[in-house]
C-alpha positions in Angstrom: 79.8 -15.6 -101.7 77.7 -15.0 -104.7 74.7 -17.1 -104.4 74.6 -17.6 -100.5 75.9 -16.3 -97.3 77.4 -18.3 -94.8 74.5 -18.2 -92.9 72.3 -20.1 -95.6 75.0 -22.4 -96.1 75.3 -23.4 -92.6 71.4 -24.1 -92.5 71.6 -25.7 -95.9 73.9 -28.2 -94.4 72.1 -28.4 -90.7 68.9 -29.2 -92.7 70.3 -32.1 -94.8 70.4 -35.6 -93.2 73.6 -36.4 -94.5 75.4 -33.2 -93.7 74.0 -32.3 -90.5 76.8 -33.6 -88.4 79.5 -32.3 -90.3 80.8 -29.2 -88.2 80.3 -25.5 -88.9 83.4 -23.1 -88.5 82.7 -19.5 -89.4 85.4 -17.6 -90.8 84.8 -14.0 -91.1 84.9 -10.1 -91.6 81.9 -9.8 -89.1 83.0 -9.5 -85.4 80.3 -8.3 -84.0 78.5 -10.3 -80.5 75.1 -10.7 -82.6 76.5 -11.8 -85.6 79.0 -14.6 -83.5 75.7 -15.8 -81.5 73.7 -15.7 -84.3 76.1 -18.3 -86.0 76.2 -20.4 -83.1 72.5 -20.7 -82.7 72.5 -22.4 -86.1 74.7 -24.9 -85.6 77.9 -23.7 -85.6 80.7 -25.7 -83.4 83.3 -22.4 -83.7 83.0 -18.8 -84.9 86.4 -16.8 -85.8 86.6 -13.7 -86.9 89.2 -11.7 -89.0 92.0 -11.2 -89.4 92.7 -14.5 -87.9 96.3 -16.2 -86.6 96.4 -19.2 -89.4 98.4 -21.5 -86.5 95.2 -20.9 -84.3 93.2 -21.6 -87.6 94.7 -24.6 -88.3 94.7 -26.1 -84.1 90.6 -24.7 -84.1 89.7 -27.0 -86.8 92.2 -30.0 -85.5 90.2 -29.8 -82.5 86.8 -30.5 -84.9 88.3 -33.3 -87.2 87.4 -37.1 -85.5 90.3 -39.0 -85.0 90.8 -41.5 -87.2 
């Protein structure tokens, strides 16, 4: 992303009263263990890295939208 990583995004929206309780999915090129907890310890609710299985995608962030 030009302007931001998703990093700063995902504290952008943590820090903002009327986005912190929308939930944080990572999609990525970085797989690494530091870079996973690092994303979690912001706020993230799921971290997946590439390449990625779009089915398990698409269950993943099912499993994050409320019911309506």
């Amino acid at each position: 992303m030009p302007e931001m990583d998703g990093y700063e995004v995902c504290a952008a929206l943590k820090d903002g009263p009327g986005t912190r309780n929308i939930p944080v999915i990572f999609l990525t090129g970085r797989a690494d263990e530091v870079d996973r907890q690092r994303g979690f310890a912001m706020g993230a609710v799921d971290y997946i890295a590439k390449p990625i299985d779009p089915p398990a995608v698409l269950r993943r962030v099912a499993a994050r939208i409320p019911a309506s």
